[in-house]
N, C-alpha and C positions, 0 to 999 in steps of 0.2 A: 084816629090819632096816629102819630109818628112813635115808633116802637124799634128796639134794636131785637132782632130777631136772626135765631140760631137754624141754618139751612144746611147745619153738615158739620166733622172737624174742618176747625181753621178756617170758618165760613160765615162772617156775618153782617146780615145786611139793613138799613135803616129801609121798614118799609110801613104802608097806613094800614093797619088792623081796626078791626071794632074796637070802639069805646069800652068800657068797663062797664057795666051796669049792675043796681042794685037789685040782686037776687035772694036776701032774707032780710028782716027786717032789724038785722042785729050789723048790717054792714054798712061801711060808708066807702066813698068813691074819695081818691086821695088827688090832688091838681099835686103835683109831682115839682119840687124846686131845682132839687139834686137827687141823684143817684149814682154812687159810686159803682166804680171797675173793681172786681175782688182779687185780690190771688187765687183765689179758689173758682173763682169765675173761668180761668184761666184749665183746670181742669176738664171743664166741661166744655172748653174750646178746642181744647186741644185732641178729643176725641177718646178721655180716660174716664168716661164717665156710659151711665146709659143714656144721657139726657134724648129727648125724645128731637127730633126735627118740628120747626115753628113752635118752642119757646121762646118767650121773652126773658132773657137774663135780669139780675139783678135785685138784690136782697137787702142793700142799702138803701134806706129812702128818706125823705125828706119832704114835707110840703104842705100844703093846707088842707083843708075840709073842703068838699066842691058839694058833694051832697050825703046826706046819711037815711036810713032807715027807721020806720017808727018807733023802735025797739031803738034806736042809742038814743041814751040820757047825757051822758058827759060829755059830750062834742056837741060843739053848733059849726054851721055852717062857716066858714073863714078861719077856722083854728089853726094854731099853727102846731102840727104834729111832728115827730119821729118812731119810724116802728119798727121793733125789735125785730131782729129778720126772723125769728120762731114764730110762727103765729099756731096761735094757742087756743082752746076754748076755755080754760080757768075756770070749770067744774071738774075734768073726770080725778080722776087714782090719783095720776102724777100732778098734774098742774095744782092742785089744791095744795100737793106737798112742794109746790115752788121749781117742780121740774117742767116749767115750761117746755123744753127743746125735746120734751119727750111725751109730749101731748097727745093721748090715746086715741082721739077721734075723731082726727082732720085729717089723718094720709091712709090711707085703704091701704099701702103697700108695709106701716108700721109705723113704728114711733115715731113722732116728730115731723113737722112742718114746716114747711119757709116758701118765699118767696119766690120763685124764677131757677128752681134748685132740679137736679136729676134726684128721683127718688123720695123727693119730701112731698109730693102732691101732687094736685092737679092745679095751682097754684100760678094764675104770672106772675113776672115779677116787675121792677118798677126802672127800668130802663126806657122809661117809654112816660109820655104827657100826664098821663092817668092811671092808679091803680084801682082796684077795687080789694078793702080790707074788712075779712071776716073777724065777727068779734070785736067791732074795731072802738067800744066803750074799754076793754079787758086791753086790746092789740097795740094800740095807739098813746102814746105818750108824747102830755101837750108841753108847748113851751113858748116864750115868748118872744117880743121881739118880730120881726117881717123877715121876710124872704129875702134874701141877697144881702140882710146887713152882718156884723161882722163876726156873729157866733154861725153862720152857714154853715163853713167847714166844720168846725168843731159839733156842732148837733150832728151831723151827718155822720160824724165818726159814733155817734151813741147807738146804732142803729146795729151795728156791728162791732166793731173790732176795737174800740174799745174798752167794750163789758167784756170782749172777746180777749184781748191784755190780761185786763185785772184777773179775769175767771184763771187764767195761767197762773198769774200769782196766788192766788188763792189754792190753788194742785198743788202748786210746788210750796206752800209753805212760806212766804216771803212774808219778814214781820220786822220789826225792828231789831235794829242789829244785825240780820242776816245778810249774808253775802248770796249772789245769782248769778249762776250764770246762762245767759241766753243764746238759744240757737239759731241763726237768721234774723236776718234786719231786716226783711221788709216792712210793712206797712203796721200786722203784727207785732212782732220783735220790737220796733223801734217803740209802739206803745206800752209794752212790756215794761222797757224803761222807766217812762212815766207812770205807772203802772207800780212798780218796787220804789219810785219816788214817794210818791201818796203812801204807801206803806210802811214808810222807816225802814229802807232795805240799807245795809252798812256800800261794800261794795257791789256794782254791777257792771258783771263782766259780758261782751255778744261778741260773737262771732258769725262773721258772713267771707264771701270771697272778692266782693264788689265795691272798689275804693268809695262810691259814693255814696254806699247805703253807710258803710265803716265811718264814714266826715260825721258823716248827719247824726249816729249814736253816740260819736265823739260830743259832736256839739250838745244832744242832748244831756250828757253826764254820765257815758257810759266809759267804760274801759276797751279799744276796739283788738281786735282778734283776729288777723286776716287768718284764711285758709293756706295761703301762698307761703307765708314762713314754715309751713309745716304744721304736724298733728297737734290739734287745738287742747285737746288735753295735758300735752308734754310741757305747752305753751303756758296754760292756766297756773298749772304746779309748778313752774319756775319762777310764775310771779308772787305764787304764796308763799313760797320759799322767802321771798323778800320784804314780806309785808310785814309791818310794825308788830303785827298779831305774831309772830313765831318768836320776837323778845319776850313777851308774856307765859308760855309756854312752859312747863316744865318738862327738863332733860325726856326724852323718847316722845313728846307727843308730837313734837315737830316733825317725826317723819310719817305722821299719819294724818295730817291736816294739810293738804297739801291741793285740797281739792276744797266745792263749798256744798252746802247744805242743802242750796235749792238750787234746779235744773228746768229747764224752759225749751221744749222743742215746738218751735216754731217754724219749721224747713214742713215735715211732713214726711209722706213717701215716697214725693221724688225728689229726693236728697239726691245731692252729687258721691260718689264715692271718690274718699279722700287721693287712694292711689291713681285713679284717672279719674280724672274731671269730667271727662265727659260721657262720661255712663251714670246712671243709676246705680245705687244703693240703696234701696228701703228701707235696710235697719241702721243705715250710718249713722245718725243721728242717737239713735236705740241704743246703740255699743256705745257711742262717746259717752253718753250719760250716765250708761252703769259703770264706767270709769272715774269720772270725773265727779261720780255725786259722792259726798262722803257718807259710811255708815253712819245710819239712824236717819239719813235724810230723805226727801222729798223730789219726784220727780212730776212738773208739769206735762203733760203733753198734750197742747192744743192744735200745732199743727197737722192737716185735713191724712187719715190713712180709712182706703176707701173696704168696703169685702168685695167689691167687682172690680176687676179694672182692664176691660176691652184688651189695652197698648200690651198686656203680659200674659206670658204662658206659664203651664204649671205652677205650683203653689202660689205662689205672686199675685195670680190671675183671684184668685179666691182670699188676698190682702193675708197670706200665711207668707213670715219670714224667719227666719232663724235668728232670735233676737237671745242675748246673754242674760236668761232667767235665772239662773245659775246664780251668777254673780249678783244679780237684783236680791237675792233671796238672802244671800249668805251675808249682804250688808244691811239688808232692813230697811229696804227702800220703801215706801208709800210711794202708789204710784197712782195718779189721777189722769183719766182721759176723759175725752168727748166733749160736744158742743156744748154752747155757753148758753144756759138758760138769762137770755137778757134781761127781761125782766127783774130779776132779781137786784140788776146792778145799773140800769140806767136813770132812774130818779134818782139816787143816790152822787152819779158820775155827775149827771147836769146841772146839781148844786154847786158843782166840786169847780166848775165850767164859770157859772154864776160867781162864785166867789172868787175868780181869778185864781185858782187851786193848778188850775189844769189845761194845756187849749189842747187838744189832741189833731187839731184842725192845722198845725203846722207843718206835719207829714205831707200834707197835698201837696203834690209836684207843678199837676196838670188841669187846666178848668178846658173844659172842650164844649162844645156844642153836639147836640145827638147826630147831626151827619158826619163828626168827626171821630166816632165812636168804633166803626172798625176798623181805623187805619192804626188806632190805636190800642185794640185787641190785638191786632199783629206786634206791634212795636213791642208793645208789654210784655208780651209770651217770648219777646226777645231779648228780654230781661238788659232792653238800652239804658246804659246810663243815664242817669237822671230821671228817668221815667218810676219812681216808688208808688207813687197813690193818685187816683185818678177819678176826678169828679168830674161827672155830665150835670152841665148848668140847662136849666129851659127859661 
């Protein structure tokens, strides 16, 4: 089969691997529709990850049942699947308690599983005709509908990002009435949006530096935020200053509400640093938020901060940064990290899909063909205009 395979940083090439085969009788082999390009894909291209040389990328998936195992009962042959990029066994410790993404005893190197990922396994992933998925009665979640018609996109975002959204909004506390604000638009971010829409969120505020991801959050219902007028924080509190909410207020509280409740980092840790752009900062995102979140509030933090990172020396190298705990403490922040046990939230989103609630499937920028897959891991890492979310059609 034709597979997008990892030969180095900034190196990746379409070439024919073995087929998938059925290795327990608890797995099924997936015919592959779609599979998405990650931001975080994007890490491991870029050579800040350990990912190993001849992986197959990719933890988005999409597609039908080509064959299963004696052992799956809930799948036949033709079904139309999506699978949560954790892949889980849904007996040990955690998964019984719904912590999928942190499933005891599928990665030899520790907690949690996925697809095509540096460090969650020995896993491909599904950038490629075919996958083979363990567990995949527990892994697979069916849906209906064929291949190519017009929930694609939208299925294909339940696979990841976004249960990977909502799980943000759920850190950071977004409920009705509350006001959000988010950090980066891409692909994340912008379902965030959507994400505190399903939620009764009051206002939502994102912030990115790239006029076309800023349109597109505009367009979705957001408030947008450039980087370029200056510190997004100063930015945010000038506009609370003028919101209908500060006539409500009694004398002194207006100068302490000037910020919102829930915070969404969606950048990660390689944030730009606000003084030059063109460096890195790791905690930039880390200090905006303990600025910008008001006491008693809620801070998400979904965007990817790794404990290795090849590209960095000294503390950096080992994901240690000098983040303002301080000030997190002294306001009473709740602060929620780490991956999105999908599971939890993808029957739930596909209803949401189903009733016309939701299409998360509008983010797609780019439909490509798998030979067009690393001209487009270049482009992407080059963060071109226009280029947000990217699905490989077969």
């Amino acid at each position: 089969m034709k597979a997008v395979v990892y030969k180095g940083a900034k190196r990746m090439v379409v070439e024919e691997v073995q087929d998938p085969h059925i290795e327990q009788p608890t797995d099924a082999i997936i015919k592959v529709s779609s599979a998405a390009i990650c931001g975080s894909d994007l890490h491991m291209y870029e050579g800040r990850t350990a990912v190993e040389t001849g992986k197959i990328f990719g933890h988005e998936i999409l597609g039908t049942v080509h064959a299963h195992g004696d052992a799956v009962t809930q799948l036949s042959d033709g079904d139309r699947v999506v699978l949560p990029f954790n892949i889980a066994c849904g007996t040990c410790f955690n998964c019984v308690r719904g912590y999928t993404n942190a499933c005891l005893t599928l990665n030899p190197d520790g907690a949690g599983a996925a697809y095509g990922y540096a460090a969650m396994g020995p896993y491909q992933g599904g950038q490629a005709e075919y996958v083979r998925v363990p567990f995949a009665d527990f892994n697979a979640l069916k849906l209906p509908g064929t291949p190519g018609d017009a929930h694609e996109d939208d299925f294909l975002m339940l696979a990841d990002i976004m249960p990977t959204a909502y799980h943000a909004n759920e850190l950071a506390g977004v409920g009705l009435g509350r006001d959000v604000v988010i950090f980066g638009a891409g692909p994340v971010g912008l379902l965030s949006i959507l994400s505190a829409q399903l939620r009764g969120a009051a206002d939502i505020f994102i912030v990115d530096h790239q006029p076309s991801r800023l349109k597109k959050a505009e367009e979705l219902g957001a408030v947008p935020i450039t980087m370029a007028d200056g510190n997004p924080v100063e930015q945010l509190a000038a506009m609370r200053k003028k919101s209908p909410l500060q006539a409500s207020l009694r004398h002194g509280e207006e100068l302490r509400l000037d910020g919102v409740l829930s915070g969404i980092d969606a950048i990660g840790w390689q944030a730009h640093d606000q003084e030059n752009f063109e460096e890195e900062k790791h905690e930039q995102v880390l200090e905006w938020l303990s600025e910008i979140v008001l006491p008693t509030g809620q801070q998400g933090i979904i965007g990817v901060y790794v404990p290795d990172d090849p590209g960095e020396t000294g503390p950096a190298a080992k994901g240690n940064y000098p983040i303002p705990f301080g000030t997190m403490w002294h306001k009473g922040h709740a602060i929620g990290t780490g991956q999105c046990p999908v599971k939890h939230y993808d029957w739930a989103l596909r209803d949401c899909i189903l009733a016309d609630r939701v299409h998360p499937g509008t983010i797609v920028t780019n439909h490509i063909s798998i030979e067009e897959a690393p001209e487009y891991y270049k482009r992407f890492e080059q963060r071109e205009a226009g280029i947000t979310k990217i699905a490989i059609r077969f």
